[in-house]
N, C-alpha and C positions, 0 to 999 in steps of 0.2 A: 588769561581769562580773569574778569575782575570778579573779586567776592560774592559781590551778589547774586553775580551770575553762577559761581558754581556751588552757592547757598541756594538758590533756587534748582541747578539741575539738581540736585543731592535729595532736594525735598521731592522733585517731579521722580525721579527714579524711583527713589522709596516708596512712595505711593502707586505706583505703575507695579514695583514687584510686589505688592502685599496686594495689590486688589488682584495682579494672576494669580498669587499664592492662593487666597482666596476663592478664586475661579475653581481652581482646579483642585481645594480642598471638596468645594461646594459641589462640584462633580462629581466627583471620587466619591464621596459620600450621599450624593442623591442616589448612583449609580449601587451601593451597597446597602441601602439601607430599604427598608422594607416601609410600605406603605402603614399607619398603623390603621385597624378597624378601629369604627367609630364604637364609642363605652358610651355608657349611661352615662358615666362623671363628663366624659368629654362632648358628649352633642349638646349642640346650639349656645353655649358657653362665649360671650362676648371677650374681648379684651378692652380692658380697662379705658375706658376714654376713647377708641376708636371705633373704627367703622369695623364691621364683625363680615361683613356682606363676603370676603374672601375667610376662608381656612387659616387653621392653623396659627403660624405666625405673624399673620399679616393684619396690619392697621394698629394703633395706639400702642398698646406695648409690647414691643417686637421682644423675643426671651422669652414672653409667658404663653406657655399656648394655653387655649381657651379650661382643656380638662384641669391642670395645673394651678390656672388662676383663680376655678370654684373652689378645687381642695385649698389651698391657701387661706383663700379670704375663708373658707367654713372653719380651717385649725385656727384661726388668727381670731377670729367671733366669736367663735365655741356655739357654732350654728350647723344642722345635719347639711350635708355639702348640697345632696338633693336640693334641698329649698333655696342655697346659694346658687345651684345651676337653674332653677325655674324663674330666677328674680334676674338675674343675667340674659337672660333668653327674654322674659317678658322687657326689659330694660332693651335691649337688641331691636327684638318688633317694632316698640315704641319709637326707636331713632332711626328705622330703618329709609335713607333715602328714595326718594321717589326714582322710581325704573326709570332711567334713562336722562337722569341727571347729573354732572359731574359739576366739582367746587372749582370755580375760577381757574384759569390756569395760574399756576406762581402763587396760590395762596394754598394755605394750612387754616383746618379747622384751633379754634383754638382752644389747646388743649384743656388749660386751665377749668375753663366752661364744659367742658365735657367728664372732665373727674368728677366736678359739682355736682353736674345732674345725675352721673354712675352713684357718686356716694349720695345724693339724695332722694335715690329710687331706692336702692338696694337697703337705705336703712327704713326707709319706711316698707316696702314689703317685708323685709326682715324681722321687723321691730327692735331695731338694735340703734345707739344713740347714731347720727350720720358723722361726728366728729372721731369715734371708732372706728364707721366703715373708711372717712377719708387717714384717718392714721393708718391702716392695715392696707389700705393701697398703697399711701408713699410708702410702707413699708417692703412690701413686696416689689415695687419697682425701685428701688435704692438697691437692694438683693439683687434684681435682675441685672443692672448698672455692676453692681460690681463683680460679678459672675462673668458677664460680657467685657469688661475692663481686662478680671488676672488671663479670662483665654485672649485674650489680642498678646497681651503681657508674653505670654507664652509662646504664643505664634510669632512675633517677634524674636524674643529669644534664642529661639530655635533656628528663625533666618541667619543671625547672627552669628549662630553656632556653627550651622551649614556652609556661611560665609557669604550667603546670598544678600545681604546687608549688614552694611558696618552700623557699629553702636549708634554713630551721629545720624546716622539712617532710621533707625528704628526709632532712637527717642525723637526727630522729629515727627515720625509720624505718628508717635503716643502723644508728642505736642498737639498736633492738627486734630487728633480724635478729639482731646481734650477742651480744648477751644470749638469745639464744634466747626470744624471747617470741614472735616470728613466723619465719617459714619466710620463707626465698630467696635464703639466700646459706651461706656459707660459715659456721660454730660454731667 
C-alpha cells in the first residue's frame, strides 16, 4: 500500500473513531443528564453573533450557552447581568429571521458582521464603550476555543490510552480540528 494511501486511511480511521467516540459520549450523556429549567439569568439570552432562534448551544458560539454568555459579558463590563440578559434578548428580537426563511444552502452568515452589530447594540443599550463589549466577546470566545481544544486534548488521550487510536491518529486529528477541516476544538 503506498503512503499516501495509508496516510489517508490513518486520517479516515481516526476521524471515523472520534466522531463515534463522540456519538456515543454524546449519548451517554444526553441519556444522563437532566434537562436544565429555564433561570432568569438564562432565558432569552442570545449567543454571541449567532442566530439564537434554537436553545442552548446552538448558533454562533457553540461552548457558551446563552445564561453563561450574560454572566460573562456582565463580570467582564462590570454591568448587573440582568440588563446584559434584556440587551441580548432585545439584540435577538432585532435580528430575528423572518418565519420561514432559511440562508442559501452552502453559505454562512458572516460572522465578523454579526459580532459588530452584537457589540454595537449591546454597548449602546448598555452604555458601555462597544470596543469593550467587542474585547470581552473575543475574550470569552478565545476561553470557549480553549476549553473546547484541552477536552478534545483529553478525549484524545484517553483513545490513545484505551488503544483505540495510535498517537499519529490522534495528533492528526488535533491537526484537522486545527486547520479547520473538522469540528471540535478550538480555530
Amino acid at each position: 500500500m503506498s503512503r499516501m494511501k495509508r496516510i489517508t486511511l490513518g486520517l479516515s480511521a481516526g476521524a471515523l473513531a472520534l466522531g463515534a467516540g463522540l456519538g456515543v459520549t454524546g449519548m451517554a450523556s444526553a441519556a444522563e443528564t437532566p434537562s436544565p429549567s429555564a433561570s432568569a439569568s438564562a432565558e432569552g439570552t442570545a449567543p454571541a453573533g449567532g442566530s439564537a432562534t434554537e436553545g442552548g448551544m446552538r448558533g454562533g458560539h457553540k461552548g457558551v450557552d446563552r445564561g453563561q454568555l450574560a454572566a460573562d459579558l456582565a463580570n467582564k463590563l462590570g454591568v448587573e447581568e440582568a440588563k446584559v440578559t434584556e440587551a441580548l434578548q432585545a439584540f435577538r428580537d432585532a435580528n430575528k429571521p423572518a418565519e420561514g426563511t432559511k440562508p442559501a444552502e452552502g453559505t454562512k452568515p458572516d460572522r465578523s458582521a454579526q459580532d459588530a452589530a452584537l457589540a454595537k447594540s449591546l454597548a449602546a443599550s448598555l452604555g458601555v464603550e462597544e470596543s469593550k463589549v467587542t474585547a470581552a466577546l473575543e475574550e470569552i470566545r478565545a476561553a470557549g476555543q480553549a476549553e473546547r481544544a484541552a477536552a478534545l486534548k483529553t478525549r484524545l488521550d484517553q483513545a490513545v490510552t484505551d488503544g483505540k487510536l495510535t498517537q499519529a491518529e490522534a495528533d492528526a486529528v488535533t491537526k484537522a480540528v486545527e486547520a479547520g477541516v473538522i469540528g471540535g476544538g478550538g480555530r
